[in-house]
PDB file with SEQRES, HELIX, SHEET and CRYST1 records, atoms N, CA, C and O in Angstrom:
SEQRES   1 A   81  UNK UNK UNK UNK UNK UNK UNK UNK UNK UNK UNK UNK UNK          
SEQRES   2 A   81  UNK UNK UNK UNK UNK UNK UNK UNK UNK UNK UNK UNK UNK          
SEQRES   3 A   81  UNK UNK UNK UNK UNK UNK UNK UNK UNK UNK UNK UNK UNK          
SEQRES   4 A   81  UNK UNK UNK UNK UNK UNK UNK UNK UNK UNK UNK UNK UNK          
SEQRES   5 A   81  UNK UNK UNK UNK UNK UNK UNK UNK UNK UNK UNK UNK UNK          
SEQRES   6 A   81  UNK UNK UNK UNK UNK UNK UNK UNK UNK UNK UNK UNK UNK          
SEQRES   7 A   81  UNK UNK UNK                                                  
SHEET    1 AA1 3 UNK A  18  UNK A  23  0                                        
SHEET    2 AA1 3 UNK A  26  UNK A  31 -1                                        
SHEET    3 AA1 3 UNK A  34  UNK A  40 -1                                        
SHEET    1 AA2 2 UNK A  64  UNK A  67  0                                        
SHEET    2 AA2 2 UNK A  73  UNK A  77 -1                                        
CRYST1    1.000    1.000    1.000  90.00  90.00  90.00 P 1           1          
ATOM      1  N   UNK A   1     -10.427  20.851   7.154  1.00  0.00           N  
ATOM      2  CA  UNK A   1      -9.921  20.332   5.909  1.00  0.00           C  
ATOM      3  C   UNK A   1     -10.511  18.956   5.654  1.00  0.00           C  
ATOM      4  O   UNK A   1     -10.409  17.942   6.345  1.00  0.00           O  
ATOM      5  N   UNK A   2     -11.315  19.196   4.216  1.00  0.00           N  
ATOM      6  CA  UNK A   2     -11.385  17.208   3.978  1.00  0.00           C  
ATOM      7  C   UNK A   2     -10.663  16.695   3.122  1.00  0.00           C  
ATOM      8  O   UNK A   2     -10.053  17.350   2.278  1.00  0.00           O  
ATOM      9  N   UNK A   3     -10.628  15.100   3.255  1.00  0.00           N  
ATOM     10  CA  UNK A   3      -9.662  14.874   2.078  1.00  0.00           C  
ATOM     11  C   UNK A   3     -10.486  13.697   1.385  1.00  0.00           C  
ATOM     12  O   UNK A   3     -11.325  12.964   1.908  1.00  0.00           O  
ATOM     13  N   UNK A   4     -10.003  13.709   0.009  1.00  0.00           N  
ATOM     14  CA  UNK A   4     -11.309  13.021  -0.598  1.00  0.00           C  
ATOM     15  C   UNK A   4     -10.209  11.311  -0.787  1.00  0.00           C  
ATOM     16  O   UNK A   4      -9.148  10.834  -1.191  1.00  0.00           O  
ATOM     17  N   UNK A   5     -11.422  11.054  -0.175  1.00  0.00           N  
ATOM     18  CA  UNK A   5     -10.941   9.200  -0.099  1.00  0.00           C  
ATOM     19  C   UNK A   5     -12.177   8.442  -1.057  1.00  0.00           C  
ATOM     20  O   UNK A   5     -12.492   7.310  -0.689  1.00  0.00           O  
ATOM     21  N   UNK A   6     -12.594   8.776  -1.763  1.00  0.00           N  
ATOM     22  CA  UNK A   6     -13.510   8.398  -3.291  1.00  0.00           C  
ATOM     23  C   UNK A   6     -12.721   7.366  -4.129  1.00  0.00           C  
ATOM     24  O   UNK A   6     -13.155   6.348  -4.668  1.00  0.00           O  
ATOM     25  N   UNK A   7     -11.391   7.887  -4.114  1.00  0.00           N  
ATOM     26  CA  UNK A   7     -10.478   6.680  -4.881  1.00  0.00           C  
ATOM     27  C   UNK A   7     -10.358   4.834  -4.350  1.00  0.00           C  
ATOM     28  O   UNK A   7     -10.364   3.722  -4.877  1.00  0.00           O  
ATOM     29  N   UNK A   8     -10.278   5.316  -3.290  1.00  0.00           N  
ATOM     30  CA  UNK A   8     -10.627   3.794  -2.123  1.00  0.00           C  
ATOM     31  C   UNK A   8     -11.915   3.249  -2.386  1.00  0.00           C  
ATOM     32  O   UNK A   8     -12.303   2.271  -1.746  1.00  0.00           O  
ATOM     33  N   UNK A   9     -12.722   3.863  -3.394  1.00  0.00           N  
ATOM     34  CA  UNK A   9     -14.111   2.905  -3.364  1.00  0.00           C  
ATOM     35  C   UNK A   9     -13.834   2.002  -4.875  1.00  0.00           C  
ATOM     36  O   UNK A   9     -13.419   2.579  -5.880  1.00  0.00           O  
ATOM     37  N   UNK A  10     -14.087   0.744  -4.850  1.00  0.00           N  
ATOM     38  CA  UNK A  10     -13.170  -0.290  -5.838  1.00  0.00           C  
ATOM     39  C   UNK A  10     -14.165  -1.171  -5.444  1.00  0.00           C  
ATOM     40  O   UNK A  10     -14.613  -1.335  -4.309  1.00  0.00           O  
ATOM     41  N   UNK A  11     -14.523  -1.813  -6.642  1.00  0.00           N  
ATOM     42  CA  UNK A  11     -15.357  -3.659  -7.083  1.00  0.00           C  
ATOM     43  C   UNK A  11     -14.445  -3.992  -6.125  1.00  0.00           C  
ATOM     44  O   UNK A  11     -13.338  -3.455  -6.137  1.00  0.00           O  
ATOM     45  N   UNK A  12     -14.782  -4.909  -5.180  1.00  0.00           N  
ATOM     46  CA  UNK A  12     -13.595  -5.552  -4.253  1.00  0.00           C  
ATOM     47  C   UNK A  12     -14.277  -7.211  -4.375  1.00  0.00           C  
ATOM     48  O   UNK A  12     -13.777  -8.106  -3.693  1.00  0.00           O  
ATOM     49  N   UNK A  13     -15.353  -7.469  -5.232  1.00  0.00           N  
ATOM     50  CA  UNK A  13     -15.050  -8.599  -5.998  1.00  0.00           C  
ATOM     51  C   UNK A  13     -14.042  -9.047  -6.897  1.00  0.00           C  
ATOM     52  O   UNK A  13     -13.641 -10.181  -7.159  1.00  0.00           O  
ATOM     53  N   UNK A  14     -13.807  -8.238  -7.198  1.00  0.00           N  
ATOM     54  CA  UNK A  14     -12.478  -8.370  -8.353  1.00  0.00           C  
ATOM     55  C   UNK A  14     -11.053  -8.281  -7.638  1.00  0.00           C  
ATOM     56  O   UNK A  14     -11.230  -7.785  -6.525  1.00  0.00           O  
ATOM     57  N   UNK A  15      -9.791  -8.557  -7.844  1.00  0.00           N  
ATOM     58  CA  UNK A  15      -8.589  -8.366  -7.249  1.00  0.00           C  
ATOM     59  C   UNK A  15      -8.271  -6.930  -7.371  1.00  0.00           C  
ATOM     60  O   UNK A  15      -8.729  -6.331  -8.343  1.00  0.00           O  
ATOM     61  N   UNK A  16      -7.551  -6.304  -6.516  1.00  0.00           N  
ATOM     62  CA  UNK A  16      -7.516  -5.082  -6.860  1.00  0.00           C  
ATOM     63  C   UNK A  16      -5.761  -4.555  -6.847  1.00  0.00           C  
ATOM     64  O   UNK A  16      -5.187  -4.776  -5.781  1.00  0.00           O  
ATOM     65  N   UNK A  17      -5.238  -4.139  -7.543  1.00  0.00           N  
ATOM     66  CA  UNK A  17      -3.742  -3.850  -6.924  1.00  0.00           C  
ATOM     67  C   UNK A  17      -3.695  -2.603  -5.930  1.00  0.00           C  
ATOM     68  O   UNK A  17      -4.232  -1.573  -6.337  1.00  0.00           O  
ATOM     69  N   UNK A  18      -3.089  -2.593  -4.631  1.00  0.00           N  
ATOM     70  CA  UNK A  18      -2.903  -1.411  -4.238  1.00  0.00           C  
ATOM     71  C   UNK A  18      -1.018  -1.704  -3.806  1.00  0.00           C  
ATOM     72  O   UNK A  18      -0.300  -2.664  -3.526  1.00  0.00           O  
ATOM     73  N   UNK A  19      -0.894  -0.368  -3.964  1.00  0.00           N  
ATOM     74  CA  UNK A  19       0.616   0.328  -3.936  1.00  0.00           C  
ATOM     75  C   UNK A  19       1.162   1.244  -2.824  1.00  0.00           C  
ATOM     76  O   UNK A  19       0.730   2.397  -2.815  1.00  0.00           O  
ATOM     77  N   UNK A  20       2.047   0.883  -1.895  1.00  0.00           N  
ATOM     78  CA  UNK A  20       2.216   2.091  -1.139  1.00  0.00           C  
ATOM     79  C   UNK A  20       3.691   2.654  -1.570  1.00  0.00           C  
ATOM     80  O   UNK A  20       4.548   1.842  -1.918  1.00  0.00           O  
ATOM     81  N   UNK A  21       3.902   3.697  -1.550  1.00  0.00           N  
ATOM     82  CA  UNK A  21       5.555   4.558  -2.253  1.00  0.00           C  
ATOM     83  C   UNK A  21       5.712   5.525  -1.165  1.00  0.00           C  
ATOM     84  O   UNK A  21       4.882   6.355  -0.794  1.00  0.00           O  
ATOM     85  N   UNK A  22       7.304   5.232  -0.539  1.00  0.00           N  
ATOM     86  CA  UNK A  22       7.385   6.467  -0.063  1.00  0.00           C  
ATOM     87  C   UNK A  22       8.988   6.878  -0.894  1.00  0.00           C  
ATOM     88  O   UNK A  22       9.848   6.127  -1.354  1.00  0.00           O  
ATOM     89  N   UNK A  23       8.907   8.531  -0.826  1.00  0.00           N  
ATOM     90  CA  UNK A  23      10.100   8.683  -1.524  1.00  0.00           C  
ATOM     91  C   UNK A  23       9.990  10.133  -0.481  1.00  0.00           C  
ATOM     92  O   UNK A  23       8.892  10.472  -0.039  1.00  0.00           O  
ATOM     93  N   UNK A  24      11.076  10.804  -0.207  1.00  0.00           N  
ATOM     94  CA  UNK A  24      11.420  11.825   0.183  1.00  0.00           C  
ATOM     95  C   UNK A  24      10.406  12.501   1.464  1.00  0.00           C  
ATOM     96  O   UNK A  24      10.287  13.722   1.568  1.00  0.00           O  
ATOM     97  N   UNK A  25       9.838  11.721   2.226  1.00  0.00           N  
ATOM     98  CA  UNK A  25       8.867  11.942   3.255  1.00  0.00           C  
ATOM     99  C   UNK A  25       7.605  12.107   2.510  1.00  0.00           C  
ATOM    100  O   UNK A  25       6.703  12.695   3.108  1.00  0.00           O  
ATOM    101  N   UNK A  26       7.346  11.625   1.115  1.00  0.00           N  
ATOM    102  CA  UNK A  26       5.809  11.876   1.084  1.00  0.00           C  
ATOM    103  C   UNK A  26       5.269   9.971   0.302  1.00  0.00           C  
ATOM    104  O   UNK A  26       5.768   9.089  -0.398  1.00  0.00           O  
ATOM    105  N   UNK A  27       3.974  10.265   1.045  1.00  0.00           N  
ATOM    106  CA  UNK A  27       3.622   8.804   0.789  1.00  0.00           C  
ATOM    107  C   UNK A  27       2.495   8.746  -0.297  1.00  0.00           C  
ATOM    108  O   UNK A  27       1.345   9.184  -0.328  1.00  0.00           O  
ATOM    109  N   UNK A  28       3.159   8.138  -1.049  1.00  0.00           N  
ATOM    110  CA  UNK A  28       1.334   7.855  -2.038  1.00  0.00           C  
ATOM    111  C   UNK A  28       0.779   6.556  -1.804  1.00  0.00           C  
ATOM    112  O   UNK A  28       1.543   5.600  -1.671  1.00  0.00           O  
ATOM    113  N   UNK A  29      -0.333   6.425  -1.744  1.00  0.00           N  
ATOM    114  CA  UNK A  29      -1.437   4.717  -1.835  1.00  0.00           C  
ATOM    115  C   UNK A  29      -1.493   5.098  -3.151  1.00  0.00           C  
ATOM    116  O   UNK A  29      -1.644   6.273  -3.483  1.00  0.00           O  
ATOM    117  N   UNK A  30      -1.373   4.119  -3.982  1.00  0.00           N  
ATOM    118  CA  UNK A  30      -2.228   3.774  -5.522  1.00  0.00           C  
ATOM    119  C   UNK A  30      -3.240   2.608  -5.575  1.00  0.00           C  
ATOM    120  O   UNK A  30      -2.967   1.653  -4.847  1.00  0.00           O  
ATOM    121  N   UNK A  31      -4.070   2.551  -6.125  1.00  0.00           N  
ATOM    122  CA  UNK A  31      -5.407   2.220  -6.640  1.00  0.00           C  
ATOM    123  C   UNK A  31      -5.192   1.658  -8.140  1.00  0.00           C  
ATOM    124  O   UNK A  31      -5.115   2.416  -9.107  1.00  0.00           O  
ATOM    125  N   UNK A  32      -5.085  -0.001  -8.254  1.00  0.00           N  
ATOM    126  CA  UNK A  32      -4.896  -0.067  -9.394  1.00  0.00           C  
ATOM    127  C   UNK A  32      -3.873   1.305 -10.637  1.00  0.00           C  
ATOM    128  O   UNK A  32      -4.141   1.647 -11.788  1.00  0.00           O  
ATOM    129  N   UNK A  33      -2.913   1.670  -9.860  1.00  0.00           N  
ATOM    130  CA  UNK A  33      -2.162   2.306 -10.212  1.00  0.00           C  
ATOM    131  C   UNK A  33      -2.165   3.900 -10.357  1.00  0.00           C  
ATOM    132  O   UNK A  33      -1.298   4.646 -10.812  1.00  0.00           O  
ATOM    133  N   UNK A  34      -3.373   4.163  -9.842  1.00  0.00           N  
ATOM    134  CA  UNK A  34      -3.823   5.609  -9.732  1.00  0.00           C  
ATOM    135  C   UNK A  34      -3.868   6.494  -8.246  1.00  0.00           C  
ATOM    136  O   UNK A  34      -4.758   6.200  -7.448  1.00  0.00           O  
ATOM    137  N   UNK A  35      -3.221   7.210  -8.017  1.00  0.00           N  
ATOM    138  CA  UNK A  35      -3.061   7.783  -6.698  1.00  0.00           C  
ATOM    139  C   UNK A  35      -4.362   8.172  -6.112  1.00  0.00           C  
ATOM    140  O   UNK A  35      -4.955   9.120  -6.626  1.00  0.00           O  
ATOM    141  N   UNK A  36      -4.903   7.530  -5.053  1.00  0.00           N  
ATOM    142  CA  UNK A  36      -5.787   7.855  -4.175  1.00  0.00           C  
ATOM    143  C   UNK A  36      -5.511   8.209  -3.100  1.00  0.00           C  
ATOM    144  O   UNK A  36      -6.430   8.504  -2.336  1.00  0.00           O  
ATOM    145  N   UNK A  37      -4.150   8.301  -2.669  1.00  0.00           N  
ATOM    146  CA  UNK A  37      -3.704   9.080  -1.118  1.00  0.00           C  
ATOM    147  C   UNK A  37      -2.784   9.846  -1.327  1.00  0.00           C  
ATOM    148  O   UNK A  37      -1.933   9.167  -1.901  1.00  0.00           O  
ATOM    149  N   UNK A  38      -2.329  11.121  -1.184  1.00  0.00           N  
ATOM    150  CA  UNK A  38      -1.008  11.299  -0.323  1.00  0.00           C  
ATOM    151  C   UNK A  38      -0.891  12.149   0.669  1.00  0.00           C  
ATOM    152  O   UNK A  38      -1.740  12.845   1.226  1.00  0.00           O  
ATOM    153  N   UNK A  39       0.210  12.035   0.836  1.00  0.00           N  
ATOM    154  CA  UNK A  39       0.541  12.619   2.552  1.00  0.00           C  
ATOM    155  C   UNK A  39       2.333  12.611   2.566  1.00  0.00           C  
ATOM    156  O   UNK A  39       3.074  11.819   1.985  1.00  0.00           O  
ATOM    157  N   UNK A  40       2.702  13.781   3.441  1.00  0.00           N  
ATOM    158  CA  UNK A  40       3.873  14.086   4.111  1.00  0.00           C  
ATOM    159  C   UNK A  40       3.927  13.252   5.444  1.00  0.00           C  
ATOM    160  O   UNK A  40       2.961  13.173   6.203  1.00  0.00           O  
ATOM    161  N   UNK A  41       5.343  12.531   5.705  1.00  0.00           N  
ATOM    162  CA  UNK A  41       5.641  12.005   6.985  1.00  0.00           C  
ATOM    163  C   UNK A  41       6.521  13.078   7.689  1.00  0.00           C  
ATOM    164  O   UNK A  41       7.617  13.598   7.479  1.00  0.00           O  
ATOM    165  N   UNK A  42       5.656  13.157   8.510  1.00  0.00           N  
ATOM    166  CA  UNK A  42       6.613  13.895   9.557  1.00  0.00           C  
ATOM    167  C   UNK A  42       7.797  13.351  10.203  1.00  0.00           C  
ATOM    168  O   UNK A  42       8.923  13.793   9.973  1.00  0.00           O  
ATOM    169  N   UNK A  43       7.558  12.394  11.009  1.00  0.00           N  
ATOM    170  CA  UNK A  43       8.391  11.461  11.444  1.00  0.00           C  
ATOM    171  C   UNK A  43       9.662  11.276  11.331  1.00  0.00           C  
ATOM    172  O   UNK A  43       9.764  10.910  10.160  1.00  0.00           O  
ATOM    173  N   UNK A  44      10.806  11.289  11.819  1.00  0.00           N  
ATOM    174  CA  UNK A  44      12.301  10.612  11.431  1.00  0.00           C  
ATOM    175  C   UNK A  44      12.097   9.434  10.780  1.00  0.00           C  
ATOM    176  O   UNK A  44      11.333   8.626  11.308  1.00  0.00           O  
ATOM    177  N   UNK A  45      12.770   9.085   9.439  1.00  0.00           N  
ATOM    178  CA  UNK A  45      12.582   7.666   8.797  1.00  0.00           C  
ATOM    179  C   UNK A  45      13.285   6.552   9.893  1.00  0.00           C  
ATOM    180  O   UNK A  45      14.283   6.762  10.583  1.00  0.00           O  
ATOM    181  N   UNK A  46      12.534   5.418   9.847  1.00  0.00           N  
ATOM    182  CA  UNK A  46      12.972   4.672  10.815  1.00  0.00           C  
ATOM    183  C   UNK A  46      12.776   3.212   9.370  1.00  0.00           C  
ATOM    184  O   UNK A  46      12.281   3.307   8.247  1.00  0.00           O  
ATOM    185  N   UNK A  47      13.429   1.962  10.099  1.00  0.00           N  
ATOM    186  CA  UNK A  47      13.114   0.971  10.134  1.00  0.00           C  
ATOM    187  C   UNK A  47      11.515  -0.198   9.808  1.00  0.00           C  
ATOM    188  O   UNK A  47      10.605  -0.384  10.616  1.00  0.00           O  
ATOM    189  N   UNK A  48      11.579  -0.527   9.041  1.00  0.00           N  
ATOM    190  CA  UNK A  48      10.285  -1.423   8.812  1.00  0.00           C  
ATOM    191  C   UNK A  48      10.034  -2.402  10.179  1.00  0.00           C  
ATOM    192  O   UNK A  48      11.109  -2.927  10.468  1.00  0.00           O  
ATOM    193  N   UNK A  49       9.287  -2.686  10.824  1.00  0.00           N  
ATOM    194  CA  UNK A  49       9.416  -3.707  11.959  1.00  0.00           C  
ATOM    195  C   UNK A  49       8.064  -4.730  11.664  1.00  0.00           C  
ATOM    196  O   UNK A  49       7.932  -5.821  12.220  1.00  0.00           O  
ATOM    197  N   UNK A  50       7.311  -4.288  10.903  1.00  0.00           N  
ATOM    198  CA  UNK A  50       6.174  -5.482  10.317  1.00  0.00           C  
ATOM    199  C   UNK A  50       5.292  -5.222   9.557  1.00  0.00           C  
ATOM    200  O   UNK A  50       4.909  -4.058   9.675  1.00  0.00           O  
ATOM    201  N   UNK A  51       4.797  -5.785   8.828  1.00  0.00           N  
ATOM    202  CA  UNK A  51       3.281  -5.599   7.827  1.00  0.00           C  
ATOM    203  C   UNK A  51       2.661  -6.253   8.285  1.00  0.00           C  
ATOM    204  O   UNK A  51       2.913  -7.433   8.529  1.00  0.00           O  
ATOM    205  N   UNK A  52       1.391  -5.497   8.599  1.00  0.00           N  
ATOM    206  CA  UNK A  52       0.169  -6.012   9.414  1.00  0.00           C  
ATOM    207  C   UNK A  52      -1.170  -6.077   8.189  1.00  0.00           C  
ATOM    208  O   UNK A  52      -1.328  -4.963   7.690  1.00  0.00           O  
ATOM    209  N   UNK A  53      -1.939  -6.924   7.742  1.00  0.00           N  
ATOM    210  CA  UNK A  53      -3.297  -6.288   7.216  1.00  0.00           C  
ATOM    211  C   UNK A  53      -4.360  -6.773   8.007  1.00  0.00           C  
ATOM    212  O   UNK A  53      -4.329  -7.629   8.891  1.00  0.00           O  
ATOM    213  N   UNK A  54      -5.573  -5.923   7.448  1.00  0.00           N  
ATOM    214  CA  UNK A  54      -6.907  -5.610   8.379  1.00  0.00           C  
ATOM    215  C   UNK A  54      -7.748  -5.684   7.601  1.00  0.00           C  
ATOM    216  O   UNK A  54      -7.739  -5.019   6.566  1.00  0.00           O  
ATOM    217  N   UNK A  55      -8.521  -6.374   7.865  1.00  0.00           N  
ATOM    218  CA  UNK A  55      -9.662  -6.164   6.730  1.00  0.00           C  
ATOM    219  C   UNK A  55     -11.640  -5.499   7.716  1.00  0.00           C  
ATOM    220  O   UNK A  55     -11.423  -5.404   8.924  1.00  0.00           O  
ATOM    221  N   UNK A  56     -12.421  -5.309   7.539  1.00  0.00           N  
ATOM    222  CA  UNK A  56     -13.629  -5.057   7.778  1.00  0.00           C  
ATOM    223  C   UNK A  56     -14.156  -6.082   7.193  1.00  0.00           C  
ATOM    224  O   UNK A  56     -13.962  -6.005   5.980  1.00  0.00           O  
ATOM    225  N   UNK A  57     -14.897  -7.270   7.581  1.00  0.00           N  
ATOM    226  CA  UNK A  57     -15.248  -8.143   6.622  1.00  0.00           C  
ATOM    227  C   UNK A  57     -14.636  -9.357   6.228  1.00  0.00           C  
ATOM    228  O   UNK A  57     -14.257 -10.185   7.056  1.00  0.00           O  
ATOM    229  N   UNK A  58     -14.514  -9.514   4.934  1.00  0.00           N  
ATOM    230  CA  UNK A  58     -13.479 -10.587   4.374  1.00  0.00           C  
ATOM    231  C   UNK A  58     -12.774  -9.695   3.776  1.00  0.00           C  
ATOM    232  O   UNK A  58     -13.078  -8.513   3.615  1.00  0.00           O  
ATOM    233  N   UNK A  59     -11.566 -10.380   3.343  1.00  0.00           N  
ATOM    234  CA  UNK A  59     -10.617  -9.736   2.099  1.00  0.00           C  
ATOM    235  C   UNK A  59      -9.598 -10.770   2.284  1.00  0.00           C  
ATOM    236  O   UNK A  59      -9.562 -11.580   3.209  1.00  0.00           O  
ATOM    237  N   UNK A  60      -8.860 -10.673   1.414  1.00  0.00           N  
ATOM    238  CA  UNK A  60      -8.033 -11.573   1.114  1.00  0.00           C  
ATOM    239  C   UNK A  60      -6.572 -11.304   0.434  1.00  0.00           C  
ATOM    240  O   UNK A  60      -6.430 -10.087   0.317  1.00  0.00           O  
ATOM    241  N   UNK A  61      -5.802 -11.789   0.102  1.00  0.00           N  
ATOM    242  CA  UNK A  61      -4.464 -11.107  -0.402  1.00  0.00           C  
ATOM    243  C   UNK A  61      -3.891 -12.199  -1.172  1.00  0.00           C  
ATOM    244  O   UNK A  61      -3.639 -13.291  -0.663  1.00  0.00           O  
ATOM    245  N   UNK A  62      -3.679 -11.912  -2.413  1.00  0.00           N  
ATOM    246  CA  UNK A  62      -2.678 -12.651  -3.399  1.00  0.00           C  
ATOM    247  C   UNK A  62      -0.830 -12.341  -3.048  1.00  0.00           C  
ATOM    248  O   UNK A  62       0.005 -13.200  -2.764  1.00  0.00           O  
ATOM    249  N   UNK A  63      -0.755 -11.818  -3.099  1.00  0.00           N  
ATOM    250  CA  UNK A  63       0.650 -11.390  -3.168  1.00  0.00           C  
ATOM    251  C   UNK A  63       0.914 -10.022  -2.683  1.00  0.00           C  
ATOM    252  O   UNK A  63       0.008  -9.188  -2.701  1.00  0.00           O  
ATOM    253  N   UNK A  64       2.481  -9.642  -2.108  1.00  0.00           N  
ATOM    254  CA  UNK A  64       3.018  -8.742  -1.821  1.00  0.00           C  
ATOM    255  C   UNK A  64       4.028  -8.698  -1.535  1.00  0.00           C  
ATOM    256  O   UNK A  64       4.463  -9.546  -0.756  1.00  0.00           O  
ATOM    257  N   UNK A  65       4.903  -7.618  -2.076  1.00  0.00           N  
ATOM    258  CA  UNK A  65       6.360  -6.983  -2.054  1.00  0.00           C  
ATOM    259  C   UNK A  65       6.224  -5.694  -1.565  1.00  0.00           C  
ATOM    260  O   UNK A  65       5.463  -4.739  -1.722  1.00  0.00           O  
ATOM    261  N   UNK A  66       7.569  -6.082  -0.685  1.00  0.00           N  
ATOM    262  CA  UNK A  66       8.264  -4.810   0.145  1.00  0.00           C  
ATOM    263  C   UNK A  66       9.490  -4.881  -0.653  1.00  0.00           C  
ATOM    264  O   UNK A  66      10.084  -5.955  -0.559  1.00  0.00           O  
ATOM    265  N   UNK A  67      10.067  -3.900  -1.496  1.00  0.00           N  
ATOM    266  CA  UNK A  67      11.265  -3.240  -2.294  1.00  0.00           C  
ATOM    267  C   UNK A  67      11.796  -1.907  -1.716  1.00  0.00           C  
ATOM    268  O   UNK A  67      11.110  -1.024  -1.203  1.00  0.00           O  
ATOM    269  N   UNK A  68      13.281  -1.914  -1.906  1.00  0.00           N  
ATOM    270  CA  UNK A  68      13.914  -0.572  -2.030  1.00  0.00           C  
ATOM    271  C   UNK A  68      13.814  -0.041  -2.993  1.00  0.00           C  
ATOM    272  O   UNK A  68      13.777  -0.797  -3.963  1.00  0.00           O  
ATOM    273  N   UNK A  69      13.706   1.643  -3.330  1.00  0.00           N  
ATOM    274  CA  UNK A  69      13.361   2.082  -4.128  1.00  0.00           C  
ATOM    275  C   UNK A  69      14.379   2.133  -5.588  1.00  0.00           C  
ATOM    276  O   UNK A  69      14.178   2.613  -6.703  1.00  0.00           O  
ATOM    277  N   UNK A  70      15.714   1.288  -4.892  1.00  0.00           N  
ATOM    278  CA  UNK A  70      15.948   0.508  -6.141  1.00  0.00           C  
ATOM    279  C   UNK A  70      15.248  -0.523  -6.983  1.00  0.00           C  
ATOM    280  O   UNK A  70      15.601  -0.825  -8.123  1.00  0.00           O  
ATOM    281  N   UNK A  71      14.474  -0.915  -6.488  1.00  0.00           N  
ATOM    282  CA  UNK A  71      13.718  -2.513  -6.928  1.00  0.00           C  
ATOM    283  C   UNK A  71      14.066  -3.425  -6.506  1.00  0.00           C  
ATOM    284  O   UNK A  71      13.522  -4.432  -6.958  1.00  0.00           O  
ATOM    285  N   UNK A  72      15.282  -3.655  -5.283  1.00  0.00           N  
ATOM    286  CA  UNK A  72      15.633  -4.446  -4.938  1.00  0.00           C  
ATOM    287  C   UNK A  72      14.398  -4.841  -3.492  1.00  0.00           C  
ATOM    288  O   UNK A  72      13.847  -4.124  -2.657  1.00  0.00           O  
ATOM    289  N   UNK A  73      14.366  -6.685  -3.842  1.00  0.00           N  
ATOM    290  CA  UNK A  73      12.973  -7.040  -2.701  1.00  0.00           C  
ATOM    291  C   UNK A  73      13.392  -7.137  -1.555  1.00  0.00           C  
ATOM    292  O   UNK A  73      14.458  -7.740  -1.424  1.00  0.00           O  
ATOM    293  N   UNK A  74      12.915  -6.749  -0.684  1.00  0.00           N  
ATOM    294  CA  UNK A  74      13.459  -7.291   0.624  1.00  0.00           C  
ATOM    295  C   UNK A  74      12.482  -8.513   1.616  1.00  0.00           C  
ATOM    296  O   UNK A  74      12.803  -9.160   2.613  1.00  0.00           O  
ATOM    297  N   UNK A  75      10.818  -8.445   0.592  1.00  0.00           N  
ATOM    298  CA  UNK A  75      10.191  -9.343   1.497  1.00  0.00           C  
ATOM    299  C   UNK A  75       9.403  -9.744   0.412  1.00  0.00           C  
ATOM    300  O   UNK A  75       9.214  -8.791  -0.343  1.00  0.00           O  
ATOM    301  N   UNK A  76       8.821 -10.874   0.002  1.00  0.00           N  
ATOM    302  CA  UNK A  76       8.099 -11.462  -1.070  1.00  0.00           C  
ATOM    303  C   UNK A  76       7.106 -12.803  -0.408  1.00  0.00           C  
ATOM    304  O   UNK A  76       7.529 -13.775   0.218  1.00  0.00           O  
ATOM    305  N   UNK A  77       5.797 -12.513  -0.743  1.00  0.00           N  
ATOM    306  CA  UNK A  77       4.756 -13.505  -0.228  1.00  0.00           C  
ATOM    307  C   UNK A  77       3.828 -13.799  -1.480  1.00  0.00           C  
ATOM    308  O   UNK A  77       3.468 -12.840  -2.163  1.00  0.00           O  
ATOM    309  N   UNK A  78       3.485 -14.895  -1.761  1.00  0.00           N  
ATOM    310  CA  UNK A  78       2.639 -15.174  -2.601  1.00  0.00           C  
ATOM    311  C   UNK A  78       1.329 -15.455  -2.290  1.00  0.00           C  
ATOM    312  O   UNK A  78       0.295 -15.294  -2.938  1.00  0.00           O  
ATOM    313  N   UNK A  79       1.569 -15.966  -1.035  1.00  0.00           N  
ATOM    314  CA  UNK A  79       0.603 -16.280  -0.067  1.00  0.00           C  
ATOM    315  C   UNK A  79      -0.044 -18.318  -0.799  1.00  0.00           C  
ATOM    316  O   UNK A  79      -1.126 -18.887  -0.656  1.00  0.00           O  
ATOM    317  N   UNK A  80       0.742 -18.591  -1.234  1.00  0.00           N  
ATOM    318  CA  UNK A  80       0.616 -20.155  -1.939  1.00  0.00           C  
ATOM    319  C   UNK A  80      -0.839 -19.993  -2.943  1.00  0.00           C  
ATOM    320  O   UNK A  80      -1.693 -20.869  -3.076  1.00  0.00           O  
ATOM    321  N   UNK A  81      -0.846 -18.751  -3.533  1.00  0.00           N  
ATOM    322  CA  UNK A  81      -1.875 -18.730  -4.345  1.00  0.00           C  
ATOM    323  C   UNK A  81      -1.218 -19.149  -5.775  1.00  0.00           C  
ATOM    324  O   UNK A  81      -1.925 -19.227  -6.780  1.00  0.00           O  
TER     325      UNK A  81                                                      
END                                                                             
């Protein structure tokens, strides 16, 4: 089986928004608001214990929120940009 990861290719000169959603064991990544991943979690839902990022290279990060799928935030970084 392949899975097409074409959506992940993005000007990464430019800022880019990406999105992760999980709702009912399935996860989408968005791409400037357009779904480029999904996937079923197998897993028992557990607990958040950290956000890690990685980059290849440089990259950099403006901002990010962790919300309940009420909208309520539970973690907010601006990163002093």
């Amino acid at each position: 089986m392949e899975t097409d990861l074409s959506a992940f290719g993005c000007n990464l000169n430019q800022w880019v928004n990406v999105s992760c959603e999980v709702r009912n064991k399935r996860v989408q990544i968005l791409i400037d608001g357009k779904k480029a991943y999904e996937t079923t979690i197998l897993n028992k839902p557990a607990e958040v214990l950290g956000v890690r990022y990685q980059f290849e290279g440089t990259g950099s990060i403006d901002y990010m929120q962790l919300s309940h799928l009420n909208g309520v935030s539970v973690l907010k970084d601006d990163f002093g940009y």
